[in-house]
C-alpha positions as CSV (number, residue, x, y, z in Angstrom):
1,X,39.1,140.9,111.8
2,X,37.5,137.8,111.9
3,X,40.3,134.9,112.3
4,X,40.3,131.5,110.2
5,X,41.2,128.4,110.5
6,X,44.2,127.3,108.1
7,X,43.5,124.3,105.4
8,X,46.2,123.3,104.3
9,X,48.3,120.5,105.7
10,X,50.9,120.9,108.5
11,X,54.1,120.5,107.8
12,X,56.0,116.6,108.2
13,X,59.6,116.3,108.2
14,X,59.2,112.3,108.0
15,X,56.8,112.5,105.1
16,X,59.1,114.9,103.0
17,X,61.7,112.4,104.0
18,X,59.6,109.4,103.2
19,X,59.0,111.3,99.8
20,X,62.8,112.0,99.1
21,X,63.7,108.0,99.8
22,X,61.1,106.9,97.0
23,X,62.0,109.2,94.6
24,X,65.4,107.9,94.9
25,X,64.2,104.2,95.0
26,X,62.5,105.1,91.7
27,X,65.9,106.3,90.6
28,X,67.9,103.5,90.9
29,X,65.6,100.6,90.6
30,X,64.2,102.4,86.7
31,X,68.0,103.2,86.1
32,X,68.8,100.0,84.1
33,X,65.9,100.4,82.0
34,X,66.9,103.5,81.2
35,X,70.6,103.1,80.1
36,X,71.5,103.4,76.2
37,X,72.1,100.4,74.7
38,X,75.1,101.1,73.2
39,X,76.6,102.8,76.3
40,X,76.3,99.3,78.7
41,X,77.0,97.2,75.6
42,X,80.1,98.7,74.0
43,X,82.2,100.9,75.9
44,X,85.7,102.6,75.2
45,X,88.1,100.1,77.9
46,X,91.3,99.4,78.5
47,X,93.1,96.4,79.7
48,X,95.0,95.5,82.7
49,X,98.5,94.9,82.0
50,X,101.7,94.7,84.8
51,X,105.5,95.7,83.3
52,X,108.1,93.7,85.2
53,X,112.1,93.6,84.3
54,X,115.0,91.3,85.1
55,X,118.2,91.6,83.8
56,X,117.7,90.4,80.1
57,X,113.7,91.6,79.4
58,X,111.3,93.5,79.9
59,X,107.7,91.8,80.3
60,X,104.5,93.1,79.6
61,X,101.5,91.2,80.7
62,X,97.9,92.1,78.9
63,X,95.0,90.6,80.6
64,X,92.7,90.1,77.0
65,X,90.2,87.2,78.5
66,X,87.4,86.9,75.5
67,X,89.7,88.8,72.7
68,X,90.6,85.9,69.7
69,X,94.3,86.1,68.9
70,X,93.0,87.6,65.6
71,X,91.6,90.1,66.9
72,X,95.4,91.3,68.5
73,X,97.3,93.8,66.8
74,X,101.0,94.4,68.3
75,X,103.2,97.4,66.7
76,X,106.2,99.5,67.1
77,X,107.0,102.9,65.6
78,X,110.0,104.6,67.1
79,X,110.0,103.9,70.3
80,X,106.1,103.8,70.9
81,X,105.0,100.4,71.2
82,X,101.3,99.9,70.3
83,X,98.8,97.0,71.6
84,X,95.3,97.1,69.7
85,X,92.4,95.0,69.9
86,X,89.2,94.6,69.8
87,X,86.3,92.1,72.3
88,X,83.2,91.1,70.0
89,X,80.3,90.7,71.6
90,X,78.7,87.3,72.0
91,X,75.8,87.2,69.7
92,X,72.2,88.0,72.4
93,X,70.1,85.1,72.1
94,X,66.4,87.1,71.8
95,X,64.7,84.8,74.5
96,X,67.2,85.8,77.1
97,X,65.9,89.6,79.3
98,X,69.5,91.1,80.0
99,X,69.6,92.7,83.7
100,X,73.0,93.3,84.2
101,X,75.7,94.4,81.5
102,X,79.5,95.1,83.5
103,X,81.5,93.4,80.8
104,X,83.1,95.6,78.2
105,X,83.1,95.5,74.2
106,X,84.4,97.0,71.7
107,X,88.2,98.3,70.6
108,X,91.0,99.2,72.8
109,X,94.2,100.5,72.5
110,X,97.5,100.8,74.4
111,X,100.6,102.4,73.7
112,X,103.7,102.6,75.9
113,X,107.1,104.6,75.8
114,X,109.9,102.1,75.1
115,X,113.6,102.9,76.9
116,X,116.3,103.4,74.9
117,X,118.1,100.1,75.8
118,X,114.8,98.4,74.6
119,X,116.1,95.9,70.8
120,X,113.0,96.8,69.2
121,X,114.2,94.3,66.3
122,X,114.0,91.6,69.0
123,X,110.5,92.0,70.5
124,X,108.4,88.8,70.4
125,X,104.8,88.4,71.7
126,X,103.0,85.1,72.7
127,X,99.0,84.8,73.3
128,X,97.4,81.8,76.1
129,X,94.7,81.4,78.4
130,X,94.0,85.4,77.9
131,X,97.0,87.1,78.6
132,X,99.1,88.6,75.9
133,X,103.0,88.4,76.7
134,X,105.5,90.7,75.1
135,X,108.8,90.4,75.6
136,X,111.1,93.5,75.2
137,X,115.0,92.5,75.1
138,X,117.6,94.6,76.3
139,X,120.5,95.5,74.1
140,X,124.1,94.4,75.2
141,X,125.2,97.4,76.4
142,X,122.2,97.8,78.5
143,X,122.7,94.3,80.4
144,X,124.3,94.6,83.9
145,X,128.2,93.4,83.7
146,X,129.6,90.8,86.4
147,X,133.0,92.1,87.0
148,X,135.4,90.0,89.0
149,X,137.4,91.5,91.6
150,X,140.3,89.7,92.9
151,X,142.2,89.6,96.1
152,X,146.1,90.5,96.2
């Protein structure tokens, strides 16, 4: 038996490796070319909003930069209060090659268990600068009671 000399290439950890790190490249850099349209242009979001209480209200702060006060929709049914909305998106000007879409468009919505203290028939909302403010009042009985003690 007659031995021969092998053909094929040896084998190259760094090449494979080399190979591997393009690929990926390749990934990421085609990536944004490759996204739906719809997906990086209208998304399902929600809004950031902060819930703070003092002794007379609870606040509710909705961050809604870019949504008209139109477009705001502010309910209650039982004791489910319900902020809807919806962020148009600026009409593309055709000229203009898009490389980067993080902003989100499209409807939202967020609803929110109400305590039982909550006046419901009192609740008042005001819209500026991009944050939505609604205002939940407390009933009487809910309100914290100064009660004077006196010294004998």
């Amino acid at each position: 038996m007659a031995l021969i000399k092998w053909q094929g290439k040896e084998w190259d950890p760094f090449r494979e490796l080399m190979d591997l790190q393009r690929d990926i490249d390749n990934l990421f850099n085609a990536s944004w070319e490759r996204l739906p349209a719809r997906l990086s242009q209208e998304a399902t979001w929600l809004p950031s909003l902060d819930v703070a209480e003092d002794k007379d209200n609870i606040v509710i702060k909705v961050d809604l930069p870019g949504v008209k006060q139109s477009d705001i929709d502010v309910s209650v049914s039982g004791d489910i209060l319900t902020i809807k909305g919806e962020r148009k998106q600026e009409q593309e000007i055709k000229e203009k090659k898009l490389h980067r879409i993080e902003r989100f468009y499209g409807s939202f919505s967020r609803s929110l268990s109400l305590p039982d203290f909550v006046d419901s028939s009192k609740i008042s909302a005001v819209y500026k600068d991009g944050v939505l403010e609604v205002t939940l009042p407390k009933t009487e009985k809910a309100k914290p009671k100064q009660i004077k003690v006196e010294v004998k």
